[in-house]
N, C-alpha and C positions, 0 to 999 in steps of 0.2 A: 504494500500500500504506500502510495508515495503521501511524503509529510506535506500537513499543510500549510507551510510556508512556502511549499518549493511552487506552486501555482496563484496568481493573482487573484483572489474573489470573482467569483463568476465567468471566470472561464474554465473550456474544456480542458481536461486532462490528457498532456498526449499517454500515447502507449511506447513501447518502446522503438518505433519505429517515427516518432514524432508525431501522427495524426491522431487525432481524438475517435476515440470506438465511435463516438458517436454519429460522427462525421462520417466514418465509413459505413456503418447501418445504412443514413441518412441517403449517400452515395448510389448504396444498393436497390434500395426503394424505389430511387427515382429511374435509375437507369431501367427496372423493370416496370417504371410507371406505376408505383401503387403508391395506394394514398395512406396516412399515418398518421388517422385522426387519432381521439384519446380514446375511442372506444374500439380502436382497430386491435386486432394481431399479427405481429411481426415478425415472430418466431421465428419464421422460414426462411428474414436474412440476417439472423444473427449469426453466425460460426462458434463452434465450439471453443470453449475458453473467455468469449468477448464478455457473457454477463456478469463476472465478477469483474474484468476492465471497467465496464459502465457501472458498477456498485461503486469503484473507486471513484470515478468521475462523477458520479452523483454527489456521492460526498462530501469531495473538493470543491461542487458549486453550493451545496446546503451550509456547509461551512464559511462559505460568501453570505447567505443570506442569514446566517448569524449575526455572525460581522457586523451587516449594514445595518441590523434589529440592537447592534449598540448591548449584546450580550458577551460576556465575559466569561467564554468556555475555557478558559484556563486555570483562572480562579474559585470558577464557582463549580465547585466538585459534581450537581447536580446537572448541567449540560456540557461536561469534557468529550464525552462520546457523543451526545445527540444528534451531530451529523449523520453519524455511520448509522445509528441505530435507526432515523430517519430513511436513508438509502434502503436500508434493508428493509424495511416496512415497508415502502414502496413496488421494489422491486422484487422481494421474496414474498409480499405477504399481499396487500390489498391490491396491486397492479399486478398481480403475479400472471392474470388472465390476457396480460399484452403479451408476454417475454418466451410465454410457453407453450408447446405443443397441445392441443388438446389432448383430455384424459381417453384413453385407449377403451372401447366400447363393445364388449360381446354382444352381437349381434343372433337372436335364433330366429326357421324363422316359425311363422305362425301354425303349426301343426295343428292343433285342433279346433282351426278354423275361429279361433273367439272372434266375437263380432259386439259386444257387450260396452258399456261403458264400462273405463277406468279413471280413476282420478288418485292424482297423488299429491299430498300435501297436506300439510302446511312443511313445505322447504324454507326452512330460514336462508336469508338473502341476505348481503354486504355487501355493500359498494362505495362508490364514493360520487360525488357530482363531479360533472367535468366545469361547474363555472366556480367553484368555491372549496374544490376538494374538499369537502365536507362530507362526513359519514352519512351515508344511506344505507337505514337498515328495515328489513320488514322479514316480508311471508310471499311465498306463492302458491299458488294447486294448478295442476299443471291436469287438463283430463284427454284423454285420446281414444277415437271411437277406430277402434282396429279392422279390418279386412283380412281375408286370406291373404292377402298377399303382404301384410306387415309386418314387418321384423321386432319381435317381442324383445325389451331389453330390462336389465334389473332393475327394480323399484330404486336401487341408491344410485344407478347411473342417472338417473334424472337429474338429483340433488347436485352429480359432480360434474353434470353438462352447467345447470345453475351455477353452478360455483363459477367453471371456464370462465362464462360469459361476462357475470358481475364483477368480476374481480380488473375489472377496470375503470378509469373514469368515466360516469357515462350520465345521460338523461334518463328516467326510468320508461320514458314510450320509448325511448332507441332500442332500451336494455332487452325490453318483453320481446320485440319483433325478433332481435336476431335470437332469440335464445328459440324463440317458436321457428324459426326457418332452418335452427338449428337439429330440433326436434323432427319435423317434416321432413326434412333429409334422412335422418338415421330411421326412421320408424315408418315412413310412406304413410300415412293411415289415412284412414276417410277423412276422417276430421280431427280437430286439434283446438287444445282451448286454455288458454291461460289468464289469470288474476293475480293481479299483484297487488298486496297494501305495503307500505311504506313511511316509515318516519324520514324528514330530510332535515339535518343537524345544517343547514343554510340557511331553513328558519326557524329553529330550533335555537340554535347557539349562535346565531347573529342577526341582522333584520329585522324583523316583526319581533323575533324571539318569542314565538309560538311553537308550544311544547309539544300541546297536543293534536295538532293540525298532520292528518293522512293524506297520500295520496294513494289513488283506486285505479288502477288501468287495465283493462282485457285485452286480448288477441285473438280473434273467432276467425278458423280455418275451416274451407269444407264443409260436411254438414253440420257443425255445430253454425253456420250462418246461414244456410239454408233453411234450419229445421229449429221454428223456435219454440218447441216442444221440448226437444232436446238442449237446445239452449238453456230454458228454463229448468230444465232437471240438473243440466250440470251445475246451475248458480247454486237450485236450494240446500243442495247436496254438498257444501261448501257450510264450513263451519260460519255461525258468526266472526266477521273479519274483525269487527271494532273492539271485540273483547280479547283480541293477541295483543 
């Protein structure tokens, strides 16, 4: 880990070949034309070894933004690491869903024809907003009307396709669609149907500074938009939201 004195406040950190990891990710992105919003993943051009370079170089710039906040991480025993432990929070822990591969999925397929509703949840959810990095945390029930031709997968793959997607900055209407388009992909099924509630620590812990203030958003794929029969069975069949 290089010290930090040896880099200015808020710039990048080179690697040892002088370029900043970042810069070469950034590099790679473009040259294959993809875009690298905060709710994107990138995994696929980072190379082996780059994410602990970028831990370091996260570091070296949160260590800037000490600095300029006029904090005395030398002195004061309580923020000497808070850089690093900052970077790794980011990049191991709540962003971790930008940095990494998605979670590896068994796939069966549909043998005995189920055609039935299923519904799973309450998935506890984490994230963070992309305009205030502020904690978003809630619930979802995720329900899917299966066919013969659907690929059945574990009750906890749900939660840990949820995890993938959350686990980056995001909006909560960005969050639901790709997680549901993620869903559709791996499981084909007739229909598809997601709810989310959510607390958002953006007005919670700063703002209005409204504690108890949810927010509520669906995703109706297939026949659950066609068939509001089934719509309606999947909603009542959904615990009270306002009492999680």
């Amino acid at each position: 880990m290089l010290m930090k004195s040896d880099t200015p406040a808020g710039q990048a950190l080179p690697d040892e070949e002088g370029t900043p990891v970042s810069v070469k990710i950034r590099e790679r992105l473009a040259a294959a034309k993809k875009r690298f919003n905060a709710n994107d993943n990138i995994a696929a051009f980072i190379e082996p070894g780059e994410l602990e370079k970028l831990l370091d170089e996260v570091e070296g710039k949160m260590q800037g933004v000490l600095d300029s906040l006029v904090i005395d991480t030398v002195g004061d025993h309580n923020t000497q690491n808070t850089a690093r432990r900052v970077a790794k929070m980011y990049l191991n822990e709540v962003f971790k869903g930008r940095y990494v591969e998605g979670p590896t999925i068994t796939e069966f397929p549909n043998a005995e024809h189920l055609n039935e509703l299923i519904i799973v949840g309450p998935i506890t959810v984490r994230s963070a907003c992309s305009h205030h990095f502020c904690p978003v945390i809630g619930q979802l029930w995720i329900g899917v009307m299966p066919n013969e031709h659907t690929n059945v997968i574990g009750l906890s793959k749900y939660a840990r396709l949820a995890e993938w997607i959350m686990g980056r900055p995001q909006i909560q209407e960005e969050a639901v669609v790709q997680l549901a388009d993620l869903i559709q992909q791996k499981t084909r099924p007739d229909g598809l149907a997601i709810v989310m509630e959510a607390s958002h620590y953006c007005m919670g812990w700063r703002g209005v500074k409204d504690l108890d203030s949810k927010m509520i958003n669906s995703v109706m794929r297939g026949v659950f938009l066609k068939d509001p029969n089934l719509r309606r069975e999947f909603l009542s069949l959904i615990p009270k939201k306002s009492s999680s």
